[in-house]
Every structure is written in C-alpha cells, then in structure tokens.
N, C-alpha and C positions, 0 to 999 in steps of 0.2 A: 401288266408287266412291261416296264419300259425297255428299247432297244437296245441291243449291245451297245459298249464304248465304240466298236469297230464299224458296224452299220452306222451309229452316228455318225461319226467321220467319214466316212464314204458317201454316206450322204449331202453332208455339208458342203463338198468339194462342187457342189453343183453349183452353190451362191456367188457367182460372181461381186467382187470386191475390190473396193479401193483399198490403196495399199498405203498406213500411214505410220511415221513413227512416233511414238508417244514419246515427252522429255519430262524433263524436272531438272530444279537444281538446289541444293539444299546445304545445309552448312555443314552435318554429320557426312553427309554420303558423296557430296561432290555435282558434278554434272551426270546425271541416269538418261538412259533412255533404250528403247524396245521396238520393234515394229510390232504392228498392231493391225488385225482386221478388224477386229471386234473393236468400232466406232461408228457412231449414230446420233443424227441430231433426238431431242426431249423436247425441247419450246423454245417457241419461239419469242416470248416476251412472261418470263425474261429468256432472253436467249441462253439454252441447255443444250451441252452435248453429254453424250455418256462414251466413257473404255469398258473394256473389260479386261481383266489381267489379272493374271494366273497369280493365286495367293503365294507361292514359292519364286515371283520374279522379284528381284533384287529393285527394282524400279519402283514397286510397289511401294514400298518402306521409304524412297524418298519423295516420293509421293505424299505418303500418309506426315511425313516430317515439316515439307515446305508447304502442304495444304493448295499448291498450287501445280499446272502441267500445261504444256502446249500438244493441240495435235497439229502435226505435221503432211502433209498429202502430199507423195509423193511423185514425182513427174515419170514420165516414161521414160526418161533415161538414167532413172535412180536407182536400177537393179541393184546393183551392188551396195550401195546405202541400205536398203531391204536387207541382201543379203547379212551386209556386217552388223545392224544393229539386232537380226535373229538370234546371236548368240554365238559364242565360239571365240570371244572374242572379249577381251574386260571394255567396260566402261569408258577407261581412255584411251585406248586404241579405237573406242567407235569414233570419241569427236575427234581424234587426231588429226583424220582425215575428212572431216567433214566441216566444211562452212555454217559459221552458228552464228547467232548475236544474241546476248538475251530479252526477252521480251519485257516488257511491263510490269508482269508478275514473278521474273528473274525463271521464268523457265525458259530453255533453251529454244531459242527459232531455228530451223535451217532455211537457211538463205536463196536454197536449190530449189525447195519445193514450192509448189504450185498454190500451196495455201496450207497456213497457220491458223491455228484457232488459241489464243492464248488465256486460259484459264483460272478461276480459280474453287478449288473444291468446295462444292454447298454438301455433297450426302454421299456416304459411301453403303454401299447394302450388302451383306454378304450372299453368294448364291452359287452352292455346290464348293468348285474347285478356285472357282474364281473371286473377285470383290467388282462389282458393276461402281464407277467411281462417276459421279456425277456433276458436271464443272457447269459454272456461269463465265460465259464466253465475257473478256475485259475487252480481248481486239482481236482485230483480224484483218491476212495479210496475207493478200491475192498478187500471184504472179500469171505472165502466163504460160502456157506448154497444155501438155497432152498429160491425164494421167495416167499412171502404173497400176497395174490390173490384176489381178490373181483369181484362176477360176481353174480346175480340176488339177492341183499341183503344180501351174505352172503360173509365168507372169505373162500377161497378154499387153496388147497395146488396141490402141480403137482403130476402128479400119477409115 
C-alpha cells in the first residue's frame, strides 16, 4: 500500500533543491511561466533535461503549444522571482517585473539568473498528477552568483 499524499510531502521536504523557473512563449497563450523544483538533467548526448508540472498549470498548455521551454536557475537573490512566478499572480504581472529576452527557441530567458537551459520538446510522458516533459537542450546561458535553494519549506542560500 503506498504512503499518504501527506507523508509524501513531509517527506520530500527533505530533498534539498534548486529553485528554477520554467518559461514558454507561444502565440495562443502569450509568455507562461512557473517555478519549478521538479528539474533534472536525462543525457548527456544528446543533451536532456526533464520538468515536471502539475497537469492543471496553465504553463503546461503553452508548453505543449510552442513545443519548446527554457529552464531558468535561480540566484540567491531571486526569492521574490520564486515567490511571484508560484502563483497568485497572472502570467503578466509575473514578466512585468522581471528581466527576460527570448531565447533561440522564443522561450523566455531571465536575464537574473544564474543559468538557462533553452529547450526544445522531444517526449512528454504522462505520470500520476503530473506530465514529466522532456527537452533537448539548443543553448545555454551561464551567469554568475550563488544559487537559490529550497530545503524543508524554506529558501536557503550556500554557506
């Protein structure tokens, strides 16, 4: 019999994580984007990374639209970028305020953070709640700084 929903998460909270925002930009939806722990390199040749994102985020859809995403990694001093692109907040109010340029495959870069990976979609799988979305890395776009951390509900920084 598998774990509660509730021990799972309580569980999880142990994983220490990079804290990154996923984008897109697409011609029905506009510019999307989400923060995201649930990211992971796949290979390296060809070079893979994998999201994962909740089948009911709005980002997903323009996602699955434009075929293409950047992920985003956030620096230590991007709490609030965290915070605002969590949700609570539409879509254009996230880039309002946030420094972007598009990338190669027209998904959104932020300019703050610490590294970009800009994408474009090979496989998407469905699993449970989520769709694991699977990208072949086009470019990437290394800054430097310190990155933003999330480990038992909170954001940490490196000592």
């Amino acid at each position: 019999m598998p774990v509660s929903v509730d021990d799972f998460k309580k569980a999880l909270q142990f994983w220490a994580s990079g804290v990154t925002v996923v984008t897109t930009q697409s011609r029905k939806f506009g510019v999307q984007g989400m923060t995201v722990t649930a990211f992971s390199s796949v290979s390296v040749s060809p070079p893979q990374v994998l999201v994962c994102i909740n089948d009911s985020a709005d980002t997903g859809a323009g996602i699955e639209e434009s075929r293409c995403f950047a992920v985003n990694v956030l620096s230590s001093e991007q709490q609030d970028v965290s915070n605002q692109f969590a949700g609570g907040s539409s879509q254009q109010q996230r880039f309002e305020s946030t420094a972007w340029e598009p990338g190669i495959t027209g998904a959104p870069i932020l300019t703050d953070s610490i590294m970009s990976l800009d994408c474009k979609v090979v496989e998407k799988v469905r699993a449970g709640t989520h769709w694991i979305i699977i990208g072949e890395v086009q470019d990437t776009i290394r800054r430097p700084g310190d990155p933003l951390l999330y480990y038992c509900g909170n954001y940490r920084q490196l000592s």
